[in-house]
C-alpha positions in Angstrom: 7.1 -8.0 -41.1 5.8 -11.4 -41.6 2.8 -12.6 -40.7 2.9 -15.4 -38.3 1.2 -18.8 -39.3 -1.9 -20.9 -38.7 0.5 -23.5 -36.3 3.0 -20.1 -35.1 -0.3 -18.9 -33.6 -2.2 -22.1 -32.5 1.3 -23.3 -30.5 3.7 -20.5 -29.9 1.8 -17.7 -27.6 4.6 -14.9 -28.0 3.1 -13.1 -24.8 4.0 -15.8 -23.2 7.3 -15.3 -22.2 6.6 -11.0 -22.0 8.3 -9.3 -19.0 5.7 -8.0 -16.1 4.9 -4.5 -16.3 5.8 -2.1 -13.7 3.6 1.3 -13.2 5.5 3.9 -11.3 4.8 7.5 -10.3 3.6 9.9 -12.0 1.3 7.4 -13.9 0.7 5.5 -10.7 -1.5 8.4 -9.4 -4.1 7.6 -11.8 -4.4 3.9 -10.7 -7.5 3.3 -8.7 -8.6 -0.1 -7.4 -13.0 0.3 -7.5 -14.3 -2.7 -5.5 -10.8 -5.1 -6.4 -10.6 -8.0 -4.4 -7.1 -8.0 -2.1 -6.4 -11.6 -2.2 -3.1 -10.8 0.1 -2.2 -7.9 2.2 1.6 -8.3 3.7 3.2 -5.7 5.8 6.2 -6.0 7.3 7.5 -2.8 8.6 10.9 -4.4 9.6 12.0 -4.8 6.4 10.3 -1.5 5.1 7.6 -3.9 2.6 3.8 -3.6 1.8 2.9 -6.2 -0.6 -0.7 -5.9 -1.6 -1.8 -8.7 -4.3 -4.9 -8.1 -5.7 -7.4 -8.8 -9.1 -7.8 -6.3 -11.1 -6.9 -2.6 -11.0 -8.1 0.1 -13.3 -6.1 2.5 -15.3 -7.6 3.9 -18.5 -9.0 0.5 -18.5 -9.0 -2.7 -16.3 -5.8 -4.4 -16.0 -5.2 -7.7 -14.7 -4.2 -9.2 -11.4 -1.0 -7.5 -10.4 0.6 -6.4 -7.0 1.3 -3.3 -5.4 4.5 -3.0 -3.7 5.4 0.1 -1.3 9.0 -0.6 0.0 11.7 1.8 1.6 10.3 4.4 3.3 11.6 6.5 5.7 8.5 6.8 7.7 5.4 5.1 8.4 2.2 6.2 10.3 -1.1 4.1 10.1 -4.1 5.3 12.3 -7.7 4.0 13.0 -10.8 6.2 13.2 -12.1 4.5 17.0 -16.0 4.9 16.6 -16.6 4.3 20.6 -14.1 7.2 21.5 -15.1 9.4 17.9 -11.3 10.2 17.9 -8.1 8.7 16.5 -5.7 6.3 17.5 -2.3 5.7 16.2 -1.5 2.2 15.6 1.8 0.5 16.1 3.1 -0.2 12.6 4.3 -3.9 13.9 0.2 -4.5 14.7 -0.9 -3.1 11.6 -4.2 -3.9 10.7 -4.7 -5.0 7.0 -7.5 -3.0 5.3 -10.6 -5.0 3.4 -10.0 -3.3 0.1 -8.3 0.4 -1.0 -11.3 2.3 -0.9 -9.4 5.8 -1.5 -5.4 6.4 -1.8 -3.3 8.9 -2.9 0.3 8.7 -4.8 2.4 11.4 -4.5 6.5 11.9 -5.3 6.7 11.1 -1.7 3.9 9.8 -0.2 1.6 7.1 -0.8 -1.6 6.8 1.5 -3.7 3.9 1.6 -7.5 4.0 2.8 -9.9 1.4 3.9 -11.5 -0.1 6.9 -9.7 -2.7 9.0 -10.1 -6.5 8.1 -10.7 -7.4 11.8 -12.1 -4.1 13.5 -13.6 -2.8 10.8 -12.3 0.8 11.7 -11.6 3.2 8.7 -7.9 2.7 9.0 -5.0 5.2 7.6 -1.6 4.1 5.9 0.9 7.1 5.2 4.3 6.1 4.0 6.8 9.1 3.2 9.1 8.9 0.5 9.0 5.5 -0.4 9.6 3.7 -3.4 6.0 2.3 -5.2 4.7 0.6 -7.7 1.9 -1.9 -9.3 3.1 -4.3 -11.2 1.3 -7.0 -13.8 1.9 -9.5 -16.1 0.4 -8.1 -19.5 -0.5 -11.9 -20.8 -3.2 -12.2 -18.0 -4.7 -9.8 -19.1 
């Protein structure tokens, strides 16, 4: 293979044009997201979609801003921990709270669980989605 040249280099960024990289299960179980700022959290539960974009993730190293998608599922639950009653609430998925940041989560062939406290009531709130389709994806030039 050829080496490219001074000007290939300077002008021609071949990672430029690379495709963005999708991590699925089983490898996505070994993503975690330590202190990543969510710079959008979208759930739509009519049209079975969680869109989480965020900064960084870690896997074996940092990676770069990406977004998790969770999409299709056949159920959803999300519950908040209520501190005034010390007992949880279920909360309607179409008045789902977004969380601050994914402080713990857990992927699984089928189910994905999302933990964090609540943007607005800072509750420690709950996502469960069963056997839905999930992944993070990232453009490998940003990183």
């Amino acid at each position: 293979r050829r080496a490219r040249s001074a000007w290939a280099s300077n002008y021609f960024d071949l990672n430029l044009y690379a495709r963005p990289v999708k991590i699925i299960y089983p490898k996505l179980k070994e993503l975690c997201f330590p202190d990543c700022l969510m710079t959008n959290f979208h759930l739509d539960p009519t049209a079975n979609l969680l869109e989480i974009e965020m900064e960084e993730a870690y896997l074996d190293g940092d990676l770069p801003s990406g977004k998790l998608t969770v999409a299709n599922w056949e159920a959803i639950e999300i519950k908040q921990y209520r501190l005034e009653s010390e007992d949880w609430a279920n909360v309607d998925p179409a008045n789902g709270e977004a969380i601050s940041e994914i402080l713990e989560q857990t992927f699984t062939e089928d189910q994905v669980v999302l933990k964090g406290f609540g943007v607005k009531t800072h509750h420690w709130t709950e996502h469960l989605f069963v056997n839905p389709e999930a992944y993070f994806e990232f453009k490998p030039n940003d990183a």
